[in-house]
C-alpha positions as CSV (number, residue, x, y, z in Angstrom):
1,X,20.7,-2.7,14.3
2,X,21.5,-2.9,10.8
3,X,18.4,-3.7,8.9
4,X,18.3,-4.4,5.1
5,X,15.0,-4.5,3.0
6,X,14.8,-6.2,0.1
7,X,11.8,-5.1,-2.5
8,X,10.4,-6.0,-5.8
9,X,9.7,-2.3,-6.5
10,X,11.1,0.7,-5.9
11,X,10.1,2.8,-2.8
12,X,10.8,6.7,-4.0
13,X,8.8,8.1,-5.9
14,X,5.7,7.1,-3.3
15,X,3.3,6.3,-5.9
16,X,1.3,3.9,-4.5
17,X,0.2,2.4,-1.2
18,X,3.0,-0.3,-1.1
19,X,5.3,1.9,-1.2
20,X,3.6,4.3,1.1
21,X,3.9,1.7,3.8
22,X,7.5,0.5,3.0
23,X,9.0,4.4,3.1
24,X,6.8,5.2,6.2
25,X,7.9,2.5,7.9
26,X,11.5,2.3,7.2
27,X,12.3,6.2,7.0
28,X,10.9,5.5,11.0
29,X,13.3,2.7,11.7
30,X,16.2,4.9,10.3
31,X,15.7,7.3,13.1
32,X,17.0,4.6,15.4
33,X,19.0,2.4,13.2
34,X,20.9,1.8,10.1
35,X,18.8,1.0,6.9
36,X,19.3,0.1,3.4
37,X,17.0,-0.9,1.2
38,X,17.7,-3.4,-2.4
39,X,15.1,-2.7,-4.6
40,X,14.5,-4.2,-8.5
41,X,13.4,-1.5,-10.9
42,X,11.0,-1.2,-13.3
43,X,11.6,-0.3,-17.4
44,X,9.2,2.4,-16.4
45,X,11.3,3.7,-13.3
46,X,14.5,3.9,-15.0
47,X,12.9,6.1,-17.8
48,X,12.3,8.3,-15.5
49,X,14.2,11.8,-16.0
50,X,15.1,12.2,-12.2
51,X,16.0,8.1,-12.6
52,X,18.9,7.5,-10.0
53,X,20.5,4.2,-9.2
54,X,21.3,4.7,-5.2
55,X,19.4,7.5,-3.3
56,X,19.2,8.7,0.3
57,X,15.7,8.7,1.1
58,X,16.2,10.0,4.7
59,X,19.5,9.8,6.9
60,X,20.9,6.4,8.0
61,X,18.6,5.3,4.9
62,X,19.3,4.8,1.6
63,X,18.3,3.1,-1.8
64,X,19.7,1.0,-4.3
65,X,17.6,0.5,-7.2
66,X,18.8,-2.3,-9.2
67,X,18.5,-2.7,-12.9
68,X,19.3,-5.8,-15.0
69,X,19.4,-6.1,-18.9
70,X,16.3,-8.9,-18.6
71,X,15.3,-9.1,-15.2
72,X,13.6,-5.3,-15.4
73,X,11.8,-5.7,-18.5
74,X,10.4,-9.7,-17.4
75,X,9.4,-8.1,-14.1
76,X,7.1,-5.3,-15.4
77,X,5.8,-7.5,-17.7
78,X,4.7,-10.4,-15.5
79,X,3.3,-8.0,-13.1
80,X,1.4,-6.2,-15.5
81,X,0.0,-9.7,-16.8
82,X,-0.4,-11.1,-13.0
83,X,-3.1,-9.5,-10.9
84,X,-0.2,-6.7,-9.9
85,X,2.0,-9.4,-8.7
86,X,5.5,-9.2,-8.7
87,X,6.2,-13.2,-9.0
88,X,9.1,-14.0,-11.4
89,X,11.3,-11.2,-9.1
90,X,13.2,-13.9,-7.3
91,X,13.6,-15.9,-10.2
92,X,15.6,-12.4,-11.9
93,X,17.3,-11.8,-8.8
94,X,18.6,-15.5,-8.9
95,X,19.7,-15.1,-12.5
96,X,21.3,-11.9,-12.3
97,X,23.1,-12.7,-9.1
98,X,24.0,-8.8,-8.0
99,X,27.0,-8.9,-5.9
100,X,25.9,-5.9,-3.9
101,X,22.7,-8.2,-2.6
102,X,24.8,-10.5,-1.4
103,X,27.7,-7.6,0.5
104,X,24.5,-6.1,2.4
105,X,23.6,-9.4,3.2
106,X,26.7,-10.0,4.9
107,X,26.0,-6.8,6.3
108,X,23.2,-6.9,7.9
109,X,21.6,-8.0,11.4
110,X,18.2,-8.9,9.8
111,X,17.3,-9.2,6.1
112,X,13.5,-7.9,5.7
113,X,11.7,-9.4,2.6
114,X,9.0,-7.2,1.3
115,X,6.2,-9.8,-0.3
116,X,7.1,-13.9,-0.5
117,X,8.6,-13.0,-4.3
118,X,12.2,-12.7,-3.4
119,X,12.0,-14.6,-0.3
120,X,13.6,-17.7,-1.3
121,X,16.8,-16.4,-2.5
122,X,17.2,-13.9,0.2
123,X,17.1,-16.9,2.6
124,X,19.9,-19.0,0.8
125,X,22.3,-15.9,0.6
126,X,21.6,-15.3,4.6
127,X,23.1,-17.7,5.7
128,X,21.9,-18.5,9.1
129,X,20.6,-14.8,10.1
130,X,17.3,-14.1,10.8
131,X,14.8,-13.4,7.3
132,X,11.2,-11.8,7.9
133,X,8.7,-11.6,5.8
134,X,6.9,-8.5,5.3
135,X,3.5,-9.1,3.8
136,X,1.2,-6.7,2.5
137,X,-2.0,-8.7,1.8
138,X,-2.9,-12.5,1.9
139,X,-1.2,-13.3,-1.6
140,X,-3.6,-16.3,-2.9
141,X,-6.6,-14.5,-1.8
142,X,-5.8,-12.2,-3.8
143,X,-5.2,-14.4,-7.0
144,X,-8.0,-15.4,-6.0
145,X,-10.6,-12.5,-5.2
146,X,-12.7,-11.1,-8.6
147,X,-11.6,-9.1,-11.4
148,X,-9.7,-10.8,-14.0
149,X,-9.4,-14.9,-13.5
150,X,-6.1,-16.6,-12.8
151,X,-5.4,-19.9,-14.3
152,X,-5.5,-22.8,-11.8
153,X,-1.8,-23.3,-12.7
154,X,-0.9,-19.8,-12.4
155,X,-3.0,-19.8,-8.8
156,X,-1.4,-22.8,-7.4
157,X,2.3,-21.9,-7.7
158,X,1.8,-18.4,-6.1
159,X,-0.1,-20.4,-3.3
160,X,3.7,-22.2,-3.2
161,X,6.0,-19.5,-3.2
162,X,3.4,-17.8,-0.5
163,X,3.6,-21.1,1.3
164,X,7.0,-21.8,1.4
165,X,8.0,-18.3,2.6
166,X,5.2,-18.0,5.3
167,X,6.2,-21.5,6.6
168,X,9.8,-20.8,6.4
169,X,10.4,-16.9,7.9
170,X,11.7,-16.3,11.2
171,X,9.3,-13.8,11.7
172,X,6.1,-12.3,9.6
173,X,4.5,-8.8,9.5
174,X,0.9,-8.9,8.8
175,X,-1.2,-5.9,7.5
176,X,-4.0,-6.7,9.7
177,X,-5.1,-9.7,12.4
178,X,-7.2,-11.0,9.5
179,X,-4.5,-11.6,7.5
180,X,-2.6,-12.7,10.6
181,X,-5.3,-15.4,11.2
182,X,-5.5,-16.4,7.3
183,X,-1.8,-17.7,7.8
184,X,-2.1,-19.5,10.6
185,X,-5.6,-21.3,9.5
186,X,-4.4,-21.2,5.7
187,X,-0.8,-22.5,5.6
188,X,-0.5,-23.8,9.2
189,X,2.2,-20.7,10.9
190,X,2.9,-20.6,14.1
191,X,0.8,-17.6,15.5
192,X,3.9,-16.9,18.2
193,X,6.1,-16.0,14.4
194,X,3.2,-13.3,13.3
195,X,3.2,-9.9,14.5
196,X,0.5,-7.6,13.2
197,X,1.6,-4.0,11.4
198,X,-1.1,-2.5,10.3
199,X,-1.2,0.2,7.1
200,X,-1.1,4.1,8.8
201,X,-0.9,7.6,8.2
202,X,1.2,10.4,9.3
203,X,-1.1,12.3,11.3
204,X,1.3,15.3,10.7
205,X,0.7,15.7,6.9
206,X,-3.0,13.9,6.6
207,X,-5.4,16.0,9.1
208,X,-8.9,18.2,8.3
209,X,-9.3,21.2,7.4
210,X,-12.2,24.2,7.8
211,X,-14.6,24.8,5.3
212,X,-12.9,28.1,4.8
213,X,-9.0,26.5,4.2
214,X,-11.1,23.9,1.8
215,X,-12.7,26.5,-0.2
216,X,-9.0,27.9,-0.7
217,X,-7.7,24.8,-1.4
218,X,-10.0,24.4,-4.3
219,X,-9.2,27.6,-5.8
220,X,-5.4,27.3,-5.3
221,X,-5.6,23.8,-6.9
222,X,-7.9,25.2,-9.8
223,X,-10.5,23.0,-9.1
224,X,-14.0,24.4,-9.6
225,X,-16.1,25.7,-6.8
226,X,-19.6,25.2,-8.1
227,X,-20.1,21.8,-7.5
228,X,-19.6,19.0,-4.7
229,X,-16.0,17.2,-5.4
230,X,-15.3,13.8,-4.5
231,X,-12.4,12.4,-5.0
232,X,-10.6,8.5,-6.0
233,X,-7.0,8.2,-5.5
234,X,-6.2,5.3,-8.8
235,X,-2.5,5.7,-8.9
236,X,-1.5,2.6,-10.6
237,X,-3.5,0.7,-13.6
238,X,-3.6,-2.7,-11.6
239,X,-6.7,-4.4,-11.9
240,X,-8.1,-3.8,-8.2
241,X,-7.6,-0.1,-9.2
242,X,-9.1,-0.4,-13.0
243,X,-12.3,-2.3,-11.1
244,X,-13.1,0.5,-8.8
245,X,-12.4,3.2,-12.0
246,X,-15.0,1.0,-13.6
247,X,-17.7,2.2,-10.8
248,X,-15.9,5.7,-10.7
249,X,-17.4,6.0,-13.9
250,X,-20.4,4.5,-13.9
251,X,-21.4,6.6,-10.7
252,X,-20.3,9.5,-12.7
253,X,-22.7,9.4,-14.9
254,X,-26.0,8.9,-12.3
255,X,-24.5,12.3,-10.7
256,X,-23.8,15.1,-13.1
257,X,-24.6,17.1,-10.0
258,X,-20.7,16.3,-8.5
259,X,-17.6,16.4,-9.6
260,X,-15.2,13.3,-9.5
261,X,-11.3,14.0,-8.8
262,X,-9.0,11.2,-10.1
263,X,-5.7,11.4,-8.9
264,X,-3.1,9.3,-9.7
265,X,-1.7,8.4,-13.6
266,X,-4.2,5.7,-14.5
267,X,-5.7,5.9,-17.7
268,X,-2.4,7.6,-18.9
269,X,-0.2,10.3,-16.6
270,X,-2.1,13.2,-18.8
271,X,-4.6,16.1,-16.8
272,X,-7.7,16.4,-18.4
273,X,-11.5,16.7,-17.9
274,X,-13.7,14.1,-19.3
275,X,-17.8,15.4,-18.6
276,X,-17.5,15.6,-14.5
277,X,-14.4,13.2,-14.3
278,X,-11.2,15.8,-13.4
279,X,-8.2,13.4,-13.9
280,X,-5.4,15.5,-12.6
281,X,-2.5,12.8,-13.2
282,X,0.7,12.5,-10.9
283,X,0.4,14.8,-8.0
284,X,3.3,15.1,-5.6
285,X,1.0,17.1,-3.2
286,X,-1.8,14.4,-2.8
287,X,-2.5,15.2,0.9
288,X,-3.8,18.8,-0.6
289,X,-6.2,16.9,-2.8
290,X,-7.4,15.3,-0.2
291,X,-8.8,17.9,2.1
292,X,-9.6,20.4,-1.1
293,X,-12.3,17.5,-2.0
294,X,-15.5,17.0,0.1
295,X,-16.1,13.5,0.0
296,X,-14.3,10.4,-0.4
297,X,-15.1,7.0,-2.5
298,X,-13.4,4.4,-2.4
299,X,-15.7,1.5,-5.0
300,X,-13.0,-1.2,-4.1
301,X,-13.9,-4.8,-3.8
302,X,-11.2,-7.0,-4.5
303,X,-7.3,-7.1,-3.7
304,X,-7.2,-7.8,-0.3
305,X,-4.5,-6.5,2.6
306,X,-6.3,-3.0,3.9
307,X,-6.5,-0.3,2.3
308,X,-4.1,2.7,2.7
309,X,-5.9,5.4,0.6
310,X,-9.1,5.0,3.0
311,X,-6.9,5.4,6.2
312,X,-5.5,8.4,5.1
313,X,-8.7,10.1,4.0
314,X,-10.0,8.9,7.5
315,X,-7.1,10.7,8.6
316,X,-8.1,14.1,6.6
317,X,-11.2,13.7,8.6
318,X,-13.3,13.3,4.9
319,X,-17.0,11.4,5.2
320,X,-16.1,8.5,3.1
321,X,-18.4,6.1,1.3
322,X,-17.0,2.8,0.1
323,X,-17.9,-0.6,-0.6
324,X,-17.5,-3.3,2.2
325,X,-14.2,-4.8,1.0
326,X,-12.5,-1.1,1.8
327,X,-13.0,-2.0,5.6
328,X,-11.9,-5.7,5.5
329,X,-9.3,-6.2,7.9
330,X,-9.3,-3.0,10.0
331,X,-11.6,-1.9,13.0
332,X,-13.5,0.8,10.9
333,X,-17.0,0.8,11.5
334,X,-20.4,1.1,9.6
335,X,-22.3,4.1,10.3
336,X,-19.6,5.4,12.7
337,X,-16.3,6.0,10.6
338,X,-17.8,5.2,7.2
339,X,-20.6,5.1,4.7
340,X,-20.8,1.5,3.5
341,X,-22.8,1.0,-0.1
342,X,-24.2,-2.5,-2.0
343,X,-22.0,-2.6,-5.4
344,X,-24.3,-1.3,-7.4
345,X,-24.2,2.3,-8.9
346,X,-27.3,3.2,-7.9
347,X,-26.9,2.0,-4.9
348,X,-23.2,3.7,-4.2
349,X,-24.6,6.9,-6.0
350,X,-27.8,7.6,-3.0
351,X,-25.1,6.6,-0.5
352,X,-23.2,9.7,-1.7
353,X,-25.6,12.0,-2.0
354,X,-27.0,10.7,1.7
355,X,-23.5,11.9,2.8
356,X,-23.4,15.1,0.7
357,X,-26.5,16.6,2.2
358,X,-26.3,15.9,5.7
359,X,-23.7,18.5,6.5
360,X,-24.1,17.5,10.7
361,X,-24.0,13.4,9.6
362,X,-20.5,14.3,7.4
363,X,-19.1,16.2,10.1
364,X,-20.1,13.6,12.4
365,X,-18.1,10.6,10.4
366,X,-15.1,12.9,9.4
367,X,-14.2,13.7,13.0
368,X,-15.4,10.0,14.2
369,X,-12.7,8.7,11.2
370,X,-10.0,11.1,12.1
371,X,-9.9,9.8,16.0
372,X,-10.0,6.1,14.9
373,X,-7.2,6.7,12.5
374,X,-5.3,8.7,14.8
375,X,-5.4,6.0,17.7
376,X,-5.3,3.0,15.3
377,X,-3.2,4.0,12.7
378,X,-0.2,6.3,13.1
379,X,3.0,5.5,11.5
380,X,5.1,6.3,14.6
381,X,3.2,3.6,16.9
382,X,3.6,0.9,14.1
383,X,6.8,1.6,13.6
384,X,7.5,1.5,17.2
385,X,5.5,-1.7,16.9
386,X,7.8,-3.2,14.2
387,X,11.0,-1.9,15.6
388,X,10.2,-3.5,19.4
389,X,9.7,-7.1,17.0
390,X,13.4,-6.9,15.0
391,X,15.2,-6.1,18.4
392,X,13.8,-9.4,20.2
393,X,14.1,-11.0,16.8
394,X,18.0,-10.1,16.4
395,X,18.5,-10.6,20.4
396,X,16.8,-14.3,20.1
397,X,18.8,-14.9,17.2
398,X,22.2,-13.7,18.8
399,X,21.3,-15.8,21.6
400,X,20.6,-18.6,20.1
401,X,24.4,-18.4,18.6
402,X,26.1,-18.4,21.7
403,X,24.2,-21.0,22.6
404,X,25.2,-23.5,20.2
């Protein structure tokens, strides 16, 4: 098949769980078939040193970034001021009218729309061939989960755009069969047009560790020995993020007996130490972060979709303690895989150090996590997953053109 993705963001560098799941995924479905992948940029990307406009991400897959005088700038901008949301990206993509878009469009067997954004000009360029929408959380919920307030305005016309492309796709990938439910009960989709493709982890890169490889981890990574380390992935400054950094800190500060890893460019892409907070800034070697640290918290309670970061921790085989939203969506349990905490600080802060000294309870969870995420969660399986949906997608279509 020839399968084109078409994305709000750009996919390489993989900063952030979005594009985590749109390069696993795709980089998977390249081993099989042809990709190519149309993504808008961001003023930030393209002030990027190593900035280029079409890359090769892995063979039979490439990506085009594209870059428009008012479209990039607008697009930041509103997603900055919109709860992370990309939602004026169709509206640029109409206005700027990129010929390429509409040459892979003609190109392709299936046209893949990554969040409901873009959706409505992708379809009117397709021109009869099949469109799917890839979702990555319940978009209304959240505009409409805590942390900043939208306006009612603001909340009703992303409950459109959502509504229009979940109604209208020939297919839709759901993170989760929660969010796979929310459709059906929310916007009235036909269940038979929803295939679930959940957020996963290459099991190859994201695995435990010995105490021993841990220890040397710590000292390769110059992080100090002395203390416990647990560590929050914030790559991004979107408000779901800046929420949980909130609690980061304000745990922090009950725990001077800890140290807290920060990983990721919030607060500014600068290393530094701030009391017990280590921020280390962009790391391209997250996965050695991971297992150097031992615990992971995740404080997040609003955004929706599932959460990435915690699968691939699970993965690493890390005790984890997080607040109930973390879990929404996935089969992760309680007491077995993970360390659930009331949001509170004091509350999260005696659920850490519960975890931290019970060696045989954290060794318990890790290896309980690991296996769930292994079975539950691997990239090649969803992938497999996804790929088994597009072929009797295309095939139905094709049929359905001889037909008439």
């Amino acid at each position: 098949m020839r399968l084109l993705d078409v994305s709000p963001r750009v996919t390489w560098p993989v900063t952030s769980g979005g594009r985590a799941r749109v390069f696993n995924l795709l980089s998977r479905l390249a081993e099989r078939h042809e990709v190519r992948q149309f993504s808008q940029a961001s003023s930030c990307d393209v002030r990027r040193p190593d900035f280029e406009t079409d890359r090769t991400l892995a063979p039979h897959y490439v990506e085009h970034r594209h870059r428009h005088w008012l479209g990039t700038p607008v697009n930041e901008a509103m997603e900055r001021a919109g709860f992370g949301m990309a939602v004026l990206s169709g509206h640029t993509l109409a206005l700027a009218r990129p010929a390429l878009l509409a040459e892979w469009i003609a190109w392709a067997d299936v046209v893949i729309v990554e969040f409901p954004w873009q959706y409505a000009c992708c379809r009117a360029l397709a021109r009869g061939k099949p469109v799917v929408l890839a979702t990555h959380n319940v978009q209304i919920e959240k505009a409409e989960s805590g942390g900043r307030v939208l306006a009612a305005g603001w909340r009703a016309w992303i409950g459109a755009i959502e509504r229009r492309a979940v109604l209208d796709a020939d297919l839709i990938l759901a993170v989760s069969d929660l969010d796979r439910r929310t459709f059906v009960q929310r916007y009235g989709a036909d269940p038979a047009r929803i295939v679930t493709v959940p957020n996963g982890v290459d099991t190859n890169r994201y695995r435990p560790v010995s105490s021993a490889e841990r220890a040397d981890l710590k000292r390769r990574l110059g992080l100090p020995e002395d203390k416990p380390l647990i560590v929050f992935p914030a790559p991004h400054s979107q408000s779901p993020i800046v929420a949980a950094m909130a609690w980061v800190r304000k745990v922090a500060r009950l725990m001077p007996e800890c140290n807290f890893l920060i990983t990721g460019a919030i607060e500014g892409n600068r290393a530094r130490w701030e009391r017990n907070l280590c921020f280390t800034s962009f790391v391209a070697d997250y996965p050695d972060y991971l297992r150097a640290a031992d615990c992971f918290f995740c404080p997040i309670e609003i955004g929706g979709g599932t959460k990435l970061k915690l699968i691939e921790a699970a993965a690493a085989g890390l005790p984890i303690v997080a607040l109930g939203e973390a879990i929404r969506g996935t089969a992760f349990q309680p007491g077995e895989h993970v360390a659930l905490a009331e949001p509170r600080a004091e509350a999260m802060a005696s659920a850490l150090r519960a975890v931290l000294s019970d060696a045989e309870m954290s060794v318990r969870m890790g290896e309980a996590a690991h296996r769930h995420a292994r079975a539950a969660h691997d990239w090649d399986d969803i992938a497999a997953t996804m790929d088994r949906a597009l072929e009797a997608l295309v095939a139905g279509s094709a049929a359905r053109g001889r037909d008439s």
